[in-house]
C-alpha positions in Angstrom: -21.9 31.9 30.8 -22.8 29.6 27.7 -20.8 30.0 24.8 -22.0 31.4 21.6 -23.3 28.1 19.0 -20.8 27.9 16.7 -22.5 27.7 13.0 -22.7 24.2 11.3 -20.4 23.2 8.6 -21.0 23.1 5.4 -21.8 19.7 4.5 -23.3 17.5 1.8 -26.7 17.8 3.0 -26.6 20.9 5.2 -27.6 24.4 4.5 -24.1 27.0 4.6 -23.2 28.7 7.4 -24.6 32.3 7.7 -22.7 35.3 6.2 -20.4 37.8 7.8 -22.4 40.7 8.9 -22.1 43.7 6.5 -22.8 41.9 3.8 -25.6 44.5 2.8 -29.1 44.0 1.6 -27.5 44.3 -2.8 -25.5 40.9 -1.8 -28.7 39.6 -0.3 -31.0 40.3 -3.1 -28.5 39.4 -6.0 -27.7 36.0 -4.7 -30.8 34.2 -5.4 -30.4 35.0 -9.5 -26.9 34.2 -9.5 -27.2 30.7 -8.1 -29.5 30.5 -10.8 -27.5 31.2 -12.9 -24.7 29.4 -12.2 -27.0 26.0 -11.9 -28.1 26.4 -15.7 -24.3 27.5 -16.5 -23.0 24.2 -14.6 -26.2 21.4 -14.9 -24.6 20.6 -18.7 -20.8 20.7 -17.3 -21.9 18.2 -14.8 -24.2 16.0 -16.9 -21.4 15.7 -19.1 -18.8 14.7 -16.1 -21.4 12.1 -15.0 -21.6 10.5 -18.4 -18.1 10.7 -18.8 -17.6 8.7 -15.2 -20.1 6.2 -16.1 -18.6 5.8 -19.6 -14.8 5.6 -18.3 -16.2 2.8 -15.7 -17.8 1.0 -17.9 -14.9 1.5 -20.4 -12.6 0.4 -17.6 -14.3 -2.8 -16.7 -15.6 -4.3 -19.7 -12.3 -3.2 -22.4 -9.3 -2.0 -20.4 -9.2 -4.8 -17.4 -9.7 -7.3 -19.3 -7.4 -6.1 -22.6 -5.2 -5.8 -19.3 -5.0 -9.2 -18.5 -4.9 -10.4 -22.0 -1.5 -8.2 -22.6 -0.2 -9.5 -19.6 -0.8 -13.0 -20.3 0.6 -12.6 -23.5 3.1 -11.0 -22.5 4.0 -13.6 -20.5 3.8 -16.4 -22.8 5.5 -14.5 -25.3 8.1 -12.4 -23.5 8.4 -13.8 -19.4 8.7 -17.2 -20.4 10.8 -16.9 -23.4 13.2 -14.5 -21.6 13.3 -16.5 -18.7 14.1 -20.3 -20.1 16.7 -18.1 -22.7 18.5 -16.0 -18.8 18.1 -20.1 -17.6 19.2 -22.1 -20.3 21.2 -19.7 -22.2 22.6 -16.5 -20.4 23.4 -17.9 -17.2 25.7 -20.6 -18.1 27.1 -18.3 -20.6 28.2 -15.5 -17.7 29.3 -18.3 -15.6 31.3 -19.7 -18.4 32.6 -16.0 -19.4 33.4 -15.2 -15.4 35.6 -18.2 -15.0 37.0 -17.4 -18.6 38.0 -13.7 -17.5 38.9 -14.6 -14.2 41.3 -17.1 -15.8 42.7 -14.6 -18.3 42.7 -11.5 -15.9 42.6 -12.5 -12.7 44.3 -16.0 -12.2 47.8 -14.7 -13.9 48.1 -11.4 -11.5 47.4 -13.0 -8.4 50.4 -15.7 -9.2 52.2 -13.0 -10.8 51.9 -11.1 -7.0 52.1 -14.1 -5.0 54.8 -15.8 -6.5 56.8 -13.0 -8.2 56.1 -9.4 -6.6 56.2 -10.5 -2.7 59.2 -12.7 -3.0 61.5 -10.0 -5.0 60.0 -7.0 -2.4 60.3 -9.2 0.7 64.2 -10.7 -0.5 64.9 -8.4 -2.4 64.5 -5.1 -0.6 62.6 -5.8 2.5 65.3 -8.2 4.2 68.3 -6.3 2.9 67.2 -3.0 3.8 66.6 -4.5 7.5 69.7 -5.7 7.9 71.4 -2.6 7.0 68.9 -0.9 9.6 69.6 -2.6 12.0 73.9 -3.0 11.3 74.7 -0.1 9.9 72.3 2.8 10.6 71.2 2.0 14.3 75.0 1.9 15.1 75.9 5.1 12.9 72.9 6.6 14.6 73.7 6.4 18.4 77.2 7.2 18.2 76.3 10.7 16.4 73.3 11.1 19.1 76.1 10.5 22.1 78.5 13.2 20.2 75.3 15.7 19.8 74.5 15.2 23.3 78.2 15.2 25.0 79.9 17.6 22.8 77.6 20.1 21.0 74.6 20.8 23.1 76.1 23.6 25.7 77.5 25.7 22.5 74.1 25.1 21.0 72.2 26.4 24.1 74.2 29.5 24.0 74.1 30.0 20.6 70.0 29.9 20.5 69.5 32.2 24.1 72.0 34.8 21.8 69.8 34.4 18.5 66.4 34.7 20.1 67.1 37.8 22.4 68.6 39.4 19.1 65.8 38.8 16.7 63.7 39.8 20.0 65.5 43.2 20.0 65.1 43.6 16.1 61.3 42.7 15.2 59.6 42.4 18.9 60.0 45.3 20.8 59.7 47.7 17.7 56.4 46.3 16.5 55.3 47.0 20.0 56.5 50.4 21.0 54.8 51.5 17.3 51.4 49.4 18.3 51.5 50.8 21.6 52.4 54.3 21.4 51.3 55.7 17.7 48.8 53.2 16.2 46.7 52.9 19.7 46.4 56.6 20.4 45.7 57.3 16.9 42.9 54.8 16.6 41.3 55.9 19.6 41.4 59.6 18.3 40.1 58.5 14.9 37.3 57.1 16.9 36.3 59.8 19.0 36.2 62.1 15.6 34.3 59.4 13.8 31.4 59.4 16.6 31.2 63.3 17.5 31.9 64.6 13.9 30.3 62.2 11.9 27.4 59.5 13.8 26.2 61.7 16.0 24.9 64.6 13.4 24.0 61.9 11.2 21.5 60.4 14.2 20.1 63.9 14.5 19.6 64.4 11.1 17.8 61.2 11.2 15.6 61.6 14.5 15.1 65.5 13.3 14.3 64.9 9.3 13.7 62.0 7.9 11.9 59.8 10.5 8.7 62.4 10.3 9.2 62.1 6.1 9.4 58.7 6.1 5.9 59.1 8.9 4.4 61.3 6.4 4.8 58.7 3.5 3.7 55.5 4.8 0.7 57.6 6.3 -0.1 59.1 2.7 0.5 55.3 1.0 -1.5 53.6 3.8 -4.8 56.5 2.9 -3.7 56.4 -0.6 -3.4 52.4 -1.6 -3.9 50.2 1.6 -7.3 51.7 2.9 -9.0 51.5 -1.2 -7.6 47.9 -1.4 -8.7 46.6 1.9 -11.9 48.4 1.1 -12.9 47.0 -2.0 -11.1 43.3 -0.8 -13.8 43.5 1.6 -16.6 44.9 0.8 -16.9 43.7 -3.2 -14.1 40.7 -3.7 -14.6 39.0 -0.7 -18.4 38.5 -0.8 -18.5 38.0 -4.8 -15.8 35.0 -4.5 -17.6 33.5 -1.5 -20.9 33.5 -3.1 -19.5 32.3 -6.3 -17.7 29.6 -4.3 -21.3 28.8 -2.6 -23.1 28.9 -5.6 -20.6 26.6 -7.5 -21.0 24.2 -4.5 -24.1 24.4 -4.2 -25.3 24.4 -8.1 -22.8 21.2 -8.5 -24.7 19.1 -5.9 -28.0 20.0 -7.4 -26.6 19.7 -10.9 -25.7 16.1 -9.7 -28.8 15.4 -7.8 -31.1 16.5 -11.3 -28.4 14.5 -13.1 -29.0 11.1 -11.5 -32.6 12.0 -11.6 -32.0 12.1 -15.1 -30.0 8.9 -15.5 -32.0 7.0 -13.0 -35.1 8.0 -15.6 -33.2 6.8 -18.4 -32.4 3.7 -17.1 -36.2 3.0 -16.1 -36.9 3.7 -19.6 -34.5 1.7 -20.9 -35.5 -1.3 -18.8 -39.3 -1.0 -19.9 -38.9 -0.5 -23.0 -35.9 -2.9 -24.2 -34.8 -4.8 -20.9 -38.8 -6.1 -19.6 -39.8 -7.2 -22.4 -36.2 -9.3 -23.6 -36.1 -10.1 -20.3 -39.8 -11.5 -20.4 -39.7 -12.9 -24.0 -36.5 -14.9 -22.7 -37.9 -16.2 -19.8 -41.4 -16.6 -21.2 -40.6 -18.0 -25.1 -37.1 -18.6 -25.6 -36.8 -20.9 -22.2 -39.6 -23.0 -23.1 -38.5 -23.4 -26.8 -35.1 -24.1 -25.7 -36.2 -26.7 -23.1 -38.8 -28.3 -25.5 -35.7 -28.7 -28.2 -33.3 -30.0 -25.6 -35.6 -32.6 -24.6 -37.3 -33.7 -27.5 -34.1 -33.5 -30.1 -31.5 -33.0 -28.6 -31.5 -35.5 -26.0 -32.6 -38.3 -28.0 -30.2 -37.1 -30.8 -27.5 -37.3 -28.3 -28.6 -41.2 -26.9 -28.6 -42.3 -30.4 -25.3 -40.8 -31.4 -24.4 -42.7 -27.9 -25.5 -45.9 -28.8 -24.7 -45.4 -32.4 -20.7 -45.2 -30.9 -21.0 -48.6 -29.0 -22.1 -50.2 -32.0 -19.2 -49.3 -34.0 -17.0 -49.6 -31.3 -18.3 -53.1 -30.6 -18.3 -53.5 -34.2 -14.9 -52.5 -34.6 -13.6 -55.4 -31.9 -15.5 -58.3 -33.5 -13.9 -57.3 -36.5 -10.1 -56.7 -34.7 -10.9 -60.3 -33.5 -11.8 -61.6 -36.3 -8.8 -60.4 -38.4 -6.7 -62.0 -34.9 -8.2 -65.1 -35.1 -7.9 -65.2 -39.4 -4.1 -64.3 -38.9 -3.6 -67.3 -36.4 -5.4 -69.8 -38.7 -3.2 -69.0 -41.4 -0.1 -69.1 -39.4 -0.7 -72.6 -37.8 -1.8 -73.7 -41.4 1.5 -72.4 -42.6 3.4 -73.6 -39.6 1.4 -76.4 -37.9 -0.1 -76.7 -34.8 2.7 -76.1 -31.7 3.6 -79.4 -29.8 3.3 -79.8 -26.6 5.8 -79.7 -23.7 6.5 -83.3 -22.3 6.5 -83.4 -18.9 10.2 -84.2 -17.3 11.4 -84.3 -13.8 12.1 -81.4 -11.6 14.2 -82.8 -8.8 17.6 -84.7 -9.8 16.5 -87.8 -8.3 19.1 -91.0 -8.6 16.6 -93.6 -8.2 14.3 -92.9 -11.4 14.6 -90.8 -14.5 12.0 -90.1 -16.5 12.3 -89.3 -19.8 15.6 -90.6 -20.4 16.6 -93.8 -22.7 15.4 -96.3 -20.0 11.9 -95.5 -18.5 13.1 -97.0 -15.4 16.8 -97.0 -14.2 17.4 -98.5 -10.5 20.1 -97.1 -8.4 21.1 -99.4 -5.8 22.8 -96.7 -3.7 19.6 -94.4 -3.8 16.5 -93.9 -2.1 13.6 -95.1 -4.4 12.1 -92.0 -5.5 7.8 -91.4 -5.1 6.3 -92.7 -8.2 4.0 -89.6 -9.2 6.2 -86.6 -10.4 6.2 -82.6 -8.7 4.6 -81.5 -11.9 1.7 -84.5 -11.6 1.3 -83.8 -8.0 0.2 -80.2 -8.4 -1.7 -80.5 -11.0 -3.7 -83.4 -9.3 -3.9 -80.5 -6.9 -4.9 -78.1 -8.5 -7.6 -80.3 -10.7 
């Protein structure tokens, strides 16, 4: 057999499931006016919530992101950075410095103080001394008293403990027993018997006989009395008023917020044909063109003369730096004269000619004879 269809949920854009039977023709013919109701009640509530969303989004992502980021970068610049160059610079070699100080002051002096002091008196001083009177005096001592124990008082001690325990066996055991056994048991057991058959058991019957039909009688009168009336008007008159309440909020706040983006939607289109078309059309259509016909007609040729008007001062400028050079030099070489010129002198150390010296020509009979054009001659013949 098919199963029953179960009913569709209730969804964004689907009719609510139908009503528990019982719901009674007054439930049907009241819920029409009270959904109207509660749409005019709730259309202003939600209007309100929409422009309140629009406003904190708007709010949100023109002033408070970017007010954001400004804090944090300043907060950076001003704190972050700060704070970190002065824990850097400042605070760390200052711990470091004030670590090694107190470990030098407070730790440094106890450690010697135990390693060099404390362990050397404890380990000579007590330690060593105490071991070899151990192992002398006290080991020796020791197993000559074990040997007498053993050899010469443990039969008499053996004796002595068999006679103790049977006599504080005879004093506290077997008393506390024969009493436990034959006057507290039988009396317990008797105190039991009249406890159950004098007591318990008329108290069971008075309880089986009385009060379980009372206490019958009382839930039966508080069940007709309170229960039935409450589950009654739960069901029949607070049950169906919250769940059509609960549908007609629902429902009245999607159709609040359908007819309240109809109404914004409207407003924007208003608001775009009345301010945003035609700025949008008097930018595009006059201020464009106006703006294009003053960038190209002024502003461009404004900006090639003020171009051309900086290369000519700049190539003014240089004529005149070159000028004031070439004034400076004048005067110096009229102050000064004109520089002489280097007279050209042999490189090599040859023996068989120096030039440049008192003679222009001094033989060596010992040396090779020496080429007649110099190093200095020879490259620049080269290079002329």
């Amino acid at each position: 057999m098919d199963q029953e269809a179960q009913p569709t949920p209730y969804g964004k854009h689907q009719a609510p499931a139908r009503y528990e039977p019982g719901d009674g023709c007054l439930t049907t013919l009241i819920r029409i006016p009270v959904r109207i109701v509660v749409l005019v009640l709730v259309l202003p509530v939600r209007m309100v919530w929409d422009v309140l969303v629009a406003g904190g989004r708007g709010v949100d992502r023109v002033l408070l992101r970017p007010l954001g980021r400004g804090l944090g970068r300043l907060f950076h610049v001003l704190v972050a950075v700060p704070a970190g160059w002065l824990y850097r610079a400042v605070l760390t070699p200052l711990g470091h410095t004030l670590l090694w100080l107190a470990t030098a002051v407070l730790v440094w002096p106890w450690i010697g103080l135990w390693r060099y002091v404390v362990v050397p008196v404890v380990r000579y001083g007590i330690l060593v001394p105490l071991g070899w009177f151990y192992a002398a005096i006290l080991t020796p001592v020791g197993h000559g008293l074990g040997w007498i124990g053993r050899t010469l008082l443990a039969p008499g001690g053996r004796a002595v403990v068999l006679a103790l325990k049977w006599v504080l066996t005879a004093l506290f055991v077997w008393p506390v027993v024969g009493v436990w056994t034959y006057v507290l048991t039988p009396l317990g057991h008797a105190l039991a018997w009249t406890a159950r058959n004098l007591v318990a058991l008329p108290l069971v019957r008075a309880y089986r006989q009385l009060l379980t039909p009372l206490g019958h009688g009382i839930v039966w009168l508080l069940t007709v009395l309170l229960v039935v009336p409450v589950v009654w008007v739960y069901r029949r008159i607070l049950a169906p008023v919250g769940r059509e309440l609960l549908a007609a909020l629902a429902m009245a706040w999607r159709i609040a917020g359908f007819i309240s983006r109809a109404i914004g939607r409207a407003l924007a289109w208003l608001a775009w044909n009345l301010v945003g078309a035609p700025v949008t059309w008097a930018y595009r259509t006059v201020c464009t063109p106006v703006g294009h016909f003053v960038r190209d007609r002024f502003l461009a040729p404004a900006r090639r003369m003020a171009l051309e008007a900086g290369r000519a001062a700049r190539g003014t400028l240089a004529a005149a730096r070159e000028t004031v050079r070439q004034a400076r030099r004048d005067a110096w070489r009229a102050l000064v004269g004109e520089r002489r010129a280097a007279e050209p002198r042999e490189l090599d150390g040859s023996a068989a000619r120096r030039l440049g010296s008192e003679h222009h020509a001094t033989t060596d009979p010992s040396a090779a004879p020496a080429p007649e054009i110099s190093p200095l001659t020879a490259e620049a013949v080269k290079r002329g």
